[in-house]
FIZA-720213 format. One line per field, with one value per residue (C-alpha): residue number from 1; x, y, z. Coordinates in Angstrom, 2 decimals, padded with zeros to 5 digits. Example, Ala and Ser with C-alpha at 12.3 -4.5 7.8 and 13.67 -1.06 7.14 Angstrom:
residues 2
n	1,2
east	012.30,013.67
north	-004.50,-001.06
up	007.80,007.14
END
This chain:
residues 155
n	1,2,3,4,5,6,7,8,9,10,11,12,13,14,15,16,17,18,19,20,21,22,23,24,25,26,27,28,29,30,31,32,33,34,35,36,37,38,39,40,41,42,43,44,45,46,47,48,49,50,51,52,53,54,55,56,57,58,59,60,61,62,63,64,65,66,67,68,69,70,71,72,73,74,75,76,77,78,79,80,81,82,83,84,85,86,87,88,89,90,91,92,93,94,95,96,97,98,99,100,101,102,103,104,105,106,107,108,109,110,111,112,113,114,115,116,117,118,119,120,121,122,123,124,125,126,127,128,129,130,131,132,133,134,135,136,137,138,139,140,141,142,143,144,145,146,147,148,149,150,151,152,153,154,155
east	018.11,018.66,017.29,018.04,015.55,013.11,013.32,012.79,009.60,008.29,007.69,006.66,004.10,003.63,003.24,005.20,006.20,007.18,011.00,010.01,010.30,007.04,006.94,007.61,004.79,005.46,005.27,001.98,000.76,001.32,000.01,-003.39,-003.73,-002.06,-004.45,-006.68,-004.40,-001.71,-001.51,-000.30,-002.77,-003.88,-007.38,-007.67,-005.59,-006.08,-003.83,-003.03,-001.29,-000.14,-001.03,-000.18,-002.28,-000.24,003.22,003.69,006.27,003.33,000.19,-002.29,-001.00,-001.47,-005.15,-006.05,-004.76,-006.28,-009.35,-009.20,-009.42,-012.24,-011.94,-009.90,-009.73,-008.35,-007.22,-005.92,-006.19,-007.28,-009.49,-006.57,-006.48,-006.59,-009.05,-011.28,-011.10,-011.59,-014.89,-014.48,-012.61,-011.75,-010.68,-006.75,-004.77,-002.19,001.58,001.18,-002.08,-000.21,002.19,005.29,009.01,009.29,012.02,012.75,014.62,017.59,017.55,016.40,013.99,012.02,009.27,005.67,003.98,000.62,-002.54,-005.46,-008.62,-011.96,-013.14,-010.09,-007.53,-004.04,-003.52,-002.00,-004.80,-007.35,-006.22,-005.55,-009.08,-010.78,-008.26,-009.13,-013.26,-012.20,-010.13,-007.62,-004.35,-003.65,-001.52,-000.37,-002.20,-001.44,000.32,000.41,003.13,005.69,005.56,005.45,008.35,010.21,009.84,010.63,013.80,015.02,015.44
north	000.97,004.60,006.99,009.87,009.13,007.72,010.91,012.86,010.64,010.86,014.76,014.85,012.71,013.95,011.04,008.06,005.89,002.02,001.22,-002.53,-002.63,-003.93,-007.49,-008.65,-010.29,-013.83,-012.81,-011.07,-013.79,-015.88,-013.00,-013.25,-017.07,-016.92,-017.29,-014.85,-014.54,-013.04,-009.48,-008.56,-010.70,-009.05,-008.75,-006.61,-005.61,-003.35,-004.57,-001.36,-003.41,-006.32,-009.95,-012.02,-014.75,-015.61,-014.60,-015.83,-018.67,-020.76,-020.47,-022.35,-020.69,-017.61,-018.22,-019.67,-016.53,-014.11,-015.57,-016.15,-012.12,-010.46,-007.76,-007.87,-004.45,-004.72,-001.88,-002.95,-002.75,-005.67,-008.26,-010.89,-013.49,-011.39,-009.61,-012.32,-013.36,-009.12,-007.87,-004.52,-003.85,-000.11,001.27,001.71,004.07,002.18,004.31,006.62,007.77,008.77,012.22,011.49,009.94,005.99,003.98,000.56,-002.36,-001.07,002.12,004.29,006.90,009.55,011.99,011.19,014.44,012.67,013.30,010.97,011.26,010.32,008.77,007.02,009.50,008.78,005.52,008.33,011.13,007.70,006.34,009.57,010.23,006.76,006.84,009.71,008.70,005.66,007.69,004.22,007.02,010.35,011.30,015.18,017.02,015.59,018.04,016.02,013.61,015.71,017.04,013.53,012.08,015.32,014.92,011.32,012.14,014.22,011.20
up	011.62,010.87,014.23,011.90,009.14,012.06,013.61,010.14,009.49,013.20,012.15,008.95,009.72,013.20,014.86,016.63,014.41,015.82,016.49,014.89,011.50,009.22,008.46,005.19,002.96,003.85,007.63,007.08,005.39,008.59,011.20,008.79,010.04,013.66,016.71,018.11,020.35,018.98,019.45,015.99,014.24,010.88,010.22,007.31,004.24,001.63,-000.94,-004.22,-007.43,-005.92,-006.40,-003.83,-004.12,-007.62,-006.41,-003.02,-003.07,-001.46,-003.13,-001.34,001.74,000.30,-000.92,001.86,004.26,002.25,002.26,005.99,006.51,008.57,005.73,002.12,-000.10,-003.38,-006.04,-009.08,-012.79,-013.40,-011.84,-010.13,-008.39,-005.56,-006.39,-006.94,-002.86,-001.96,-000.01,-001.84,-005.08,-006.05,-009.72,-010.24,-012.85,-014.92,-014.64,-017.67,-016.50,-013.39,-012.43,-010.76,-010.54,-012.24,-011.49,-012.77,-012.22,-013.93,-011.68,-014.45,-013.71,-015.06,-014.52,-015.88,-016.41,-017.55,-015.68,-014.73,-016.81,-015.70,-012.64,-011.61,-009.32,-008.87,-006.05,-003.28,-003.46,-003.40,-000.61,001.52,001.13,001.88,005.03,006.09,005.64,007.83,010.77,010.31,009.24,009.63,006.74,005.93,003.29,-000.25,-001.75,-005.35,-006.04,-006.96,-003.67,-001.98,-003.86,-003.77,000.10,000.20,-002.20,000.50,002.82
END
């Protein structure tokens, strides 16, 4: 709805972008089950945090599209619901073990200067690098999160 910001986006990530917007989760939930046919049928997610197959207003739907996928990654926390229909589930940091801007549902935000420890990396770094192994994105070079949200802030 906004060419300006399209525009902005199309070069920092230096690449078309669509002119359709995404679907929401309730629509992807439906492309996972529509025909073969169907050009934007969705065969694989990977799914960071979330846990649809406990929030989506229609569960059995929900379970039953997720398991329905050709391919289901899950990174989490915790071992959900979700997680428990995944082919591959990958190690997630909790907020405070995270740098960067959080904002809540009151609109109250603050920086998080805490760092990572161990083997689990920060969800952004992660999942630039196991796109990148795949070829599926092509994402700019992650300059840490303070970078990335200062970017995004600039929007």
């Amino acid at each position: 709805d906004n060419p300006d910001a399209h525009d902005w986006f199309e070069k920092f990530w230096n690449t078309p972008l669509d002119k359709k917007p995404g679907y929401t989760i309730v629509e992807i939930l439906h492309k996972i089950t529509a025909p073969d046919s169907d050009p934007d049928k969705i065969r694989g997610m990977y799914i960071m945090g979330e846990n649809p197959a406990m929030s989506d207003p229609d569960l059995n739907h929900a379970r039953h599209a997720l398991a329905s996928l050709d391919h289901l990654v899950v990174q989490d926390i915790f071992m959900t619901e979700t997680a428990w229909l995944a082919d591959v589930i990958l190690p997630a940091s909790a907020w405070p073990e995270k740098t960067g801007t959080v904002t809540n549902t009151d609109r109250k935000s603050w920086q998080n200067e805490l760092t990572c420890s161990g083997a689990i990396k920060a969800k952004s770094a992660e999942l630039q690098r196991s796109m990148m192994r795949c070829a599926v994105l092509c994402m700019p070079p992650f300059r840490g999160l303070r970078g990335s949200v200062y970017s995004v802030s600039l929007r």
